[in-house]
N, C-alpha and C positions, 0 to 999 in steps of 0.2 A: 230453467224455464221461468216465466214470468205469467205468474199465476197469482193475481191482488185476491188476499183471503184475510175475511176478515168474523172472525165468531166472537160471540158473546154466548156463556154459560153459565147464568145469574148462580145456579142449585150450587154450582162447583170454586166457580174463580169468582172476582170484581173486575169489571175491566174487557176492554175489546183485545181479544188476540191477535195479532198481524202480522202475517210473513206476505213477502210478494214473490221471494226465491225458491225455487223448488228443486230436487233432483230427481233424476227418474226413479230412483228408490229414494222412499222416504223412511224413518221407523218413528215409533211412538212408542216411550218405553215411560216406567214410573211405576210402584207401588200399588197393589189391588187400591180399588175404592177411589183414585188420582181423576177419574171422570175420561179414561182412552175409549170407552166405548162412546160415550158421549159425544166427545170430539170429533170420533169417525163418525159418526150417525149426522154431523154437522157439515164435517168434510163432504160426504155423499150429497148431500141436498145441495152444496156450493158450486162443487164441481161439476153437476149435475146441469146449475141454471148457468154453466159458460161452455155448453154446448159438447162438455165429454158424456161418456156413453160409459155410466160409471155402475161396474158392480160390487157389493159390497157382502162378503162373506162371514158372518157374525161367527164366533165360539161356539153356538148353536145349530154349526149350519148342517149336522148331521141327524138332526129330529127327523125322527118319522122313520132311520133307517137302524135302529139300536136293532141288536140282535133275538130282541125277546120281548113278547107284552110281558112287562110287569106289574098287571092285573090292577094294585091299588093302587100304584104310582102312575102310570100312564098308558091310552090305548095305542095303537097305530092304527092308522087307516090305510098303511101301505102293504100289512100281513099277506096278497096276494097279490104286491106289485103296483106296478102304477098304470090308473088303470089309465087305458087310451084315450077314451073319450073325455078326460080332465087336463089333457095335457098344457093346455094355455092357463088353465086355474094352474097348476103346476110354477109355470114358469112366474105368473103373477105373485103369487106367495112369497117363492124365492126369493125374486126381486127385491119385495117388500119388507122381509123379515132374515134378509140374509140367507137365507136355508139353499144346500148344496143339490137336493133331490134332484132337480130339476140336471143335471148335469150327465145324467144316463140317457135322457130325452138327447140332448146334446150331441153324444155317442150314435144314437139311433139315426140320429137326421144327417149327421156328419159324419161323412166315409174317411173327411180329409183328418180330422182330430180323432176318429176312429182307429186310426192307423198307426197315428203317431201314442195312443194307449195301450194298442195291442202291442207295439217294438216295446216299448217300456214294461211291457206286464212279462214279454217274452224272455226279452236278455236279460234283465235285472231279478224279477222275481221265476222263472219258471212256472210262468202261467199265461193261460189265454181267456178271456173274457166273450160270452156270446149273449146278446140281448133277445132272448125267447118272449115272443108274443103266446097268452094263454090265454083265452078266455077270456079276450078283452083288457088281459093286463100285460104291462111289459116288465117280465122281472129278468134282472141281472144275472147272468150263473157263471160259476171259473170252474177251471179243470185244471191239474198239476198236466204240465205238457211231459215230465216222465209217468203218465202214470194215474189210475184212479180216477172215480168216479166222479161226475160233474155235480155240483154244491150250489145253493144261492148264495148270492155275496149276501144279502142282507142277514141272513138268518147261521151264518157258518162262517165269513171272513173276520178277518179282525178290524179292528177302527183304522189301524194305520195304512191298510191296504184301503179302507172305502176313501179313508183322510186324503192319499196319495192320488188317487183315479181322481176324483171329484175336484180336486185342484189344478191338478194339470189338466182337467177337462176344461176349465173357465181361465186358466193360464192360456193354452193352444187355440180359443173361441177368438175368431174375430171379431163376433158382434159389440164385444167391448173394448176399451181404449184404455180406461182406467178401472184398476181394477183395486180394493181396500181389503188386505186379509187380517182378521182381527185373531190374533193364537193362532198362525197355519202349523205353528211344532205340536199341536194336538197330536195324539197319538202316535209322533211321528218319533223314529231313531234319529239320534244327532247324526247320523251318516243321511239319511234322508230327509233330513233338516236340509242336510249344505249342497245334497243333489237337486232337495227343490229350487234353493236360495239361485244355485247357479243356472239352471232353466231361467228364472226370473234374468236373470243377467241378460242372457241371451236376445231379450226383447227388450229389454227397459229401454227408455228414449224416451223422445217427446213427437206423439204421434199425430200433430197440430205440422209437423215438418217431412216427417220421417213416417213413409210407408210399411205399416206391418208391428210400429214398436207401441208400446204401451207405459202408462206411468200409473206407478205403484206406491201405496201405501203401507206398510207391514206392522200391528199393534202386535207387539210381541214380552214376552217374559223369556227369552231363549239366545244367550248369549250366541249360539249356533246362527243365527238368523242376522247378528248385527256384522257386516261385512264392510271394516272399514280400512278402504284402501289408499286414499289420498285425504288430504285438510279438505276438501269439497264433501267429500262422504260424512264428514264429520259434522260440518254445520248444518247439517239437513238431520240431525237427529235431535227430535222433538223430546224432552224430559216433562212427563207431568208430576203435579205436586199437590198435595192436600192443599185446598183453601186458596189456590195461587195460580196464576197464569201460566203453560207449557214454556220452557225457555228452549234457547237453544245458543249454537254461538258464531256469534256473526263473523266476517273477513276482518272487520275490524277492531276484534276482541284480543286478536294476537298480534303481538309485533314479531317484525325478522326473526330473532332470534328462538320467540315459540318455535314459527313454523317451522324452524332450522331443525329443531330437537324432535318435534313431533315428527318431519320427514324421517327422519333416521328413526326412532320409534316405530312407526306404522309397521315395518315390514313384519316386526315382533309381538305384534299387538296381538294376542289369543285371547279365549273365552275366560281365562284368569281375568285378566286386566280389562276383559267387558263390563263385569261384575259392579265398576263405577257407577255403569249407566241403570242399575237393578238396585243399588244398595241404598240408601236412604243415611246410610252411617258408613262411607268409604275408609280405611286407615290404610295409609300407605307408607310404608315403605320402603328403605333400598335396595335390598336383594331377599333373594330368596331363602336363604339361610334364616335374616330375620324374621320373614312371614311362618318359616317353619316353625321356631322354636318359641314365637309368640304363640302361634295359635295352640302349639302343642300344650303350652303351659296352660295355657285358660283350658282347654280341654281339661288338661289330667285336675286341674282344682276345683273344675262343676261349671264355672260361669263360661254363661251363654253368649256367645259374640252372636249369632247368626237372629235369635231372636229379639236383639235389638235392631233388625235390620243392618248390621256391621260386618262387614269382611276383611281379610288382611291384604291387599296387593302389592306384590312386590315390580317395582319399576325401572330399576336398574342401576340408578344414581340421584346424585341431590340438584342437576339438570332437570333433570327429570322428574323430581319433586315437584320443584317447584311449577312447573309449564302443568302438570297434573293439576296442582293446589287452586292454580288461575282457572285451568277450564269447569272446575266445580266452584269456584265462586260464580263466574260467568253463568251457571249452567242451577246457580240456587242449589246445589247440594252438599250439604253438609260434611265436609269430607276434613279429615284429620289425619296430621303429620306425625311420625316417629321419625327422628333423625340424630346420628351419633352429634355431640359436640361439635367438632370442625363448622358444620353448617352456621353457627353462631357468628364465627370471623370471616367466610369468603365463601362466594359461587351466588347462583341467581337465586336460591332459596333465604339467604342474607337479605340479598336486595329486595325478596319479595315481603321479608321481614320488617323491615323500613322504611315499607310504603306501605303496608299494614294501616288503614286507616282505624281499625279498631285497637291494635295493640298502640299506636300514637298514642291514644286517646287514654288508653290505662296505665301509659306511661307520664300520663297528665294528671290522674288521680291520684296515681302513686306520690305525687312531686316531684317528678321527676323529667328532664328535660326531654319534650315531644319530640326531638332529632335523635333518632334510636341510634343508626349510622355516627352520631356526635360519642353517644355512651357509650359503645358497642372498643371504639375506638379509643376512649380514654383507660378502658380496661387495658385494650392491646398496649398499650405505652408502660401499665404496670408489667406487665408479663415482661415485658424487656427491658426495665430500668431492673427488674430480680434476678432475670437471668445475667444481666452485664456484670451485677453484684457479684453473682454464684461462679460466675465463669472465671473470676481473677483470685479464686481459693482453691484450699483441697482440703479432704479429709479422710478420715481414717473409720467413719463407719460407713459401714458397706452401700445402704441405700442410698446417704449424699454422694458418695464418691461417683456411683455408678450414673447420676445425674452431671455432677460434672464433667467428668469424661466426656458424654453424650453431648454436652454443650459446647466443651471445648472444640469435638470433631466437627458438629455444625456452624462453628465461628470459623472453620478457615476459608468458607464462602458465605458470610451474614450475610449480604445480599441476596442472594439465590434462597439461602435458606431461612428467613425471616418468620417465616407462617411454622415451620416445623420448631423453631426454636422457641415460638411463644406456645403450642403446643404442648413439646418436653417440659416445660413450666407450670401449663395449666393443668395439665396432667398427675403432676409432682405434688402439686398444692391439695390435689384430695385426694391422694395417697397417701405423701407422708409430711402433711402441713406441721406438722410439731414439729417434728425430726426438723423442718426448713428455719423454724424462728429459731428455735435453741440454734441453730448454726449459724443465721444471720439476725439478729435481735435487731440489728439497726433498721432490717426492714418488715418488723412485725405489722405496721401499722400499713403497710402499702398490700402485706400479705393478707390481712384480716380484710382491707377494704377492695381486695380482688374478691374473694369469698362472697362479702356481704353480696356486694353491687351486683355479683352474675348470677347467684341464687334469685334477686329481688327480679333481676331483668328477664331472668328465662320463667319466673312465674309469669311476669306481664305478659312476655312471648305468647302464654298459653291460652289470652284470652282471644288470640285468631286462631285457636286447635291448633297449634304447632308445636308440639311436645319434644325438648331437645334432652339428650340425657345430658347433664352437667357434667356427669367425669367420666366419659367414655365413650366407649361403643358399647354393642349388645355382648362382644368377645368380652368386656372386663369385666360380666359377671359371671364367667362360665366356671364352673367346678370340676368337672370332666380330667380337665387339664391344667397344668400349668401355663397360666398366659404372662408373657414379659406386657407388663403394662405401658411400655414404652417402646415397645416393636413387635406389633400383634403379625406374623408370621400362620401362612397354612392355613388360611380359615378352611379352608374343605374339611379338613382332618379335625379341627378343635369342633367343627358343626356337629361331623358325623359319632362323635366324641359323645358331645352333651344330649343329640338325640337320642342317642342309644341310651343313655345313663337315664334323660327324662323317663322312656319309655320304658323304663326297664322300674319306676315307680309306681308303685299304686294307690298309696296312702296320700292323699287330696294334703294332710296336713305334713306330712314328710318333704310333701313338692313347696310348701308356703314358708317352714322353716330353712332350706338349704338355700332357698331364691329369695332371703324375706328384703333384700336390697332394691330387686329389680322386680317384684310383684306390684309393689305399691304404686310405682312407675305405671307401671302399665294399666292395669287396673284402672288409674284416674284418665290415662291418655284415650283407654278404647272403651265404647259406650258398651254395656252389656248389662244384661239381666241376672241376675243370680235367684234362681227359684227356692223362697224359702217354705219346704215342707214343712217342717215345725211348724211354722207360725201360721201353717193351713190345718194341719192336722193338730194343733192345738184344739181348736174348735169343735172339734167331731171327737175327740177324746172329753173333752166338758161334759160335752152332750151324754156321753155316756157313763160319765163318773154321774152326772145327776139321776140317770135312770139307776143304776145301781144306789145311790142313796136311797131311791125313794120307793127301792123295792125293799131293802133291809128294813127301811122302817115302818114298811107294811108286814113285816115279819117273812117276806116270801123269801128272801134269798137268807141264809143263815150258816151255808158255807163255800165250798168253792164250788163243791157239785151242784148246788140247787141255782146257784150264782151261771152256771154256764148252761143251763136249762129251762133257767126263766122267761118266759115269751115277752113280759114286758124290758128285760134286759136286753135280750138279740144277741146275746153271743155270737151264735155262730155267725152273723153278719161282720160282728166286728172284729171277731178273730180272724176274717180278713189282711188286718192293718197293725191288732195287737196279739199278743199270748198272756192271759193270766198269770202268775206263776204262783202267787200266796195268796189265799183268802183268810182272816182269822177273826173272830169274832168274839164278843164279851156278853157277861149275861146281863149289861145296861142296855146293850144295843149298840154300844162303840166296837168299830172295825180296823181294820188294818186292809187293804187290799195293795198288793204289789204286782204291777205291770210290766210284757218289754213290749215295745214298740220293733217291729219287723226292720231287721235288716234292707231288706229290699223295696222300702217304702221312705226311707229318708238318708238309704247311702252307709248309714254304723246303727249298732242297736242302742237305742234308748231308752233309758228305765225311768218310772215314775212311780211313787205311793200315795194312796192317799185315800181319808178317813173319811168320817160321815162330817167334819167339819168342814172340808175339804171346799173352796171358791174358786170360782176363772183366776185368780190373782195367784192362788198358790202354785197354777200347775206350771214345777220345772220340772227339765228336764235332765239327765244325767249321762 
């Protein structure tokens, strides 16, 4: 549909927003605080002055119907219903400030959307809805249709039952065309997320052509709600962003070959792989083995992926990397790549590598030639002028031999097998690079200048977030098992191997010794927060080493008893967080006090001493 929109939102973004395309479902997704309600409150007045009949339903729109005055917090005016004679104030309000109330009036007036409530309250929940006039007011009441007494909905249902009525009441209303839900997954179960989502189906259109259909908006946090079925579904999803303009990505943001990958993609695309369009720090992945046993590991060592806004998604292949990596550049969101080795020599995630305008450009600081495809390729030529070397020998210690062989079997078709042969090489070099010079000296310097130049290169790689592991895959760090490093065999089994064995750890420092190869890897690749206790509770243990100073040398505390019953000390507040364990004192007034810091407060027990000399610079910890 072609619907010219054009906002400006000085407080939020710089810059005039502008799309002219529309679909009949629209979303708006992005980070608390990105300015979506904003946006729709912008949308509604646009739409509004091009002649649609737009209602807009704010995160709020259930005021007035909470199940309880909460006396210092809020009153209701609705305690005995809505009263009749306010009815048009009602609907004005609504209107005005979003609010759902008005949507029982709705019911009242409409036999036809009344009907279609009562089937949905019938078959799906086992209930029936009656709107009682009392005394001038019209309140809401259900009844379990097996059974029992009839209830107010305001004062006895739950939110996701008012959330669900109230929605599907202004869904089924004809008076509106366009309709903006800001959160409609409030209160709601992800099953009745995707039953509402599909109601909306039902209708969506462009009701400027099309009799009966409506165009929707959806400001949502609820991967349940993002329902993408075609490349069309897709460029109609709006991302906000701190400080920046909503992006989104146009027809002509992909060529063929995206849309090739993304069509085979969609049909797979689940609330995992929505998690893109939520994450502000996306890391992706090629299967799902990897996203397990990443994330497992940050788990069992403490650091936080989730409250860096970071997730892991696993996407299938390095196809599919890459077409991911483009539509969050296009889309302004910072998203980052884990990918085995291979990626470096061939597929689209290569090519997206060198066209990289940022990593060009660190390949220019570096001194290094801006044609990465040029560098990329002068390494490949080493890998094969070593292997051609290795392949016209033999020897007699096991791990050369067992590389030759290997090369020999893929020379009796070097053409077909050219990319696996420089592989078995690049492989061999950070396994057993000594073991390779001692056996061929004449090619130390070809072998040392493969090393230098692809560590130097895959750091450059790193400054577009594309983090390749240099000598492997995620299998050549596993411990579980034994992995032939040159024919990784069964990943199912090596996976289910290393999970087990991760999770069968508990010691944060057991998991950083046995992984300390492939922690540091990851670590720098995925953005995370690591919460450091210490160095918060450093501060509140000062605090209290100083009170106890300055009670000793008011002579109030003098040993351990007097020391955990002093009012100006507070023990018992801060035995909370610490335990005493030694108090000793001198007849100068000089102390000893020994502390542990609670297990359960920074994860291991920490001890600390310390005297009437005692500064913020001395306190360590043990």
């Amino acid at each position: 549909m072609n619907i010219p929109i054009k906002i400006e939102l000085p407080q939020v973004w710089e810059g005039t927003f502008v799309k002219d395309e529309w679909n009949p479902i629209n979303y708006i997704v992005g980070p608390n605080g990105t300015g979506k309600s904003l946006l729709s409150n912008q949308l509604y007045d646009k739409l509004k002055r091009k002649g649609y009949r737009v209602r807009l339903l704010s995160a709020e729109r259930l005021s007035g119907f909470e199940k309880s005055n909460y006396n210092y917090f809020t009153s209701s005016q609705l305690t005995e219903g809505l009263n009749i004679s306010y009815f048009s104030n009602y609907k004005d309000y609504g209107q005005k400030y979003g609010l759902s109330t008005y949507s029982f009036i709705i019911l009242k007036e409409r036999l036809d959307v009344k009907i279609k409530i009562e089937a949905l309250l019938s078959d799906l929940f086992r209930k029936t809805i009656r709107l009682v006039e009392e005394g001038g007011f019209l309140k809401p009441k259900i009844q379990n249709i097996d059974g029992g007494e009839e209830y107010g909905l305001k004062e006895q249902e739950c939110h996701g039952m008012k959330e669900i009525i109230s929605l599907l009441t202004f869904l089924y209303d004809d008076s509106n065309d366009c309709l903006i839900f800001d959160e409609p997954e409030l209160h709601l179960h992800p099953q009745f997320q995707s039953f509402f989502l599909n109601e909306i189906r039902k209708i969506a259109g462009d009701p400027k052509s099309e009799n009966g259909k409506k165009l929707f908006f959806i400001i949502t946090h609820s991967p349940y709600f993002i329902d993408i079925r075609n490349l069309d579904d897709l460029q109609h999803i709006l991302v906000c962003h701190n400080h920046q303009m909503p992006t989104y990505i146009k027809s002509e943001d992909l060529d063929e070959q995206d849309k090739y990958v993304l069509k085979k993609f969609l049909p797979r695309f689940n609330t995992h792989h929505k998690q893109l369009f939520f994450s502000p720090n996306p890391v992706f992945v090629e299967g799902y083995t990897d996203q397990q046993i990443i994330t497992l590991l940050f788990e069992k060592i403490g650091l936080n992926i989730a409250a860096s806004g970071s997730s892991v998604i696993d996407v299938g292949g390095k196809e599919e990397l890459a077409v991911f990596y483009k539509l969050c550049c296009k889309l302004d969101i910072k998203c980052r790549i884990i990918t085995d080795y291979d990626a470096f020599y061939r597929g689209r995630l290569r090519d997206t590598i060198c066209g990289c305008n940022q990593i060009q450009q660190t390949f220019i600081s570096n001194a290094l030639d801006c044609d990465v495809a040029k560098n990329i390729g002068e390494l490949e030529k080493l890998l094969t002028n070593i292997a051609d070397e290795l392949v016209t020998m033999s020897s007699t210690d096991s791990d050369i031999s067992i590389l030759i062989e290997k090369l020999v079997e893929l020379n009796k078709e070097k053409d077909k097998n050219k990319n696996k042969i420089r592989d078995v090489v690049h492989l061999s070099l950070y396994k057993i690079k000594d073991k390779i010079i001692k056996f061929i000296p004449q090619k130390e310097n070809d072998i040392k200048s493969f090393i230098f130049k692809h560590q130097k290169y895959i750091n450059c790689i790193k400054s577009g977030n594309i983090y390749i592991i240099p000598n492997g895959e995620l299998e050549h760090f596993f411990i579980a098992s034994k992995v032939d490093y040159l024919n990784i065999t069964q990943k199912d089994k090596l996976f289910e191997a290393e999970r087990d064995l991760i999770m069968g750890i508990d010691d944060a420092e057991q998991i950083k010794m046995k992984y300390n190869e492939l922690l540091p890897l990851l670590t720098e690749s995925i953005p995370h927060i690591n919460v450091d206790m210490l160095k918060h509770i450093r501060f509140t243990i000062m605090d209290w080493v100083q009170k106890v100073q300055n009670a000793v040398e008011r002579r109030e505390v003098t040993d351990i008893s007097t020391l955990k019953y002093n009012a100006r000390v507070n023990y018992e507040l801060y035995s909370q967080i610490i335990e005493c364990k030694d108090f000793s004192m001198q007849e100068n007034g000089s102390f000893n006090c020994s502390i542990l810091i609670k297990k359960g407060i920074v994860g291991v027990e920490k001890q600390f001493s310390f005297t009437e000399k005692t500064t913020t610079q001395d306190i360590k910890f043990e």
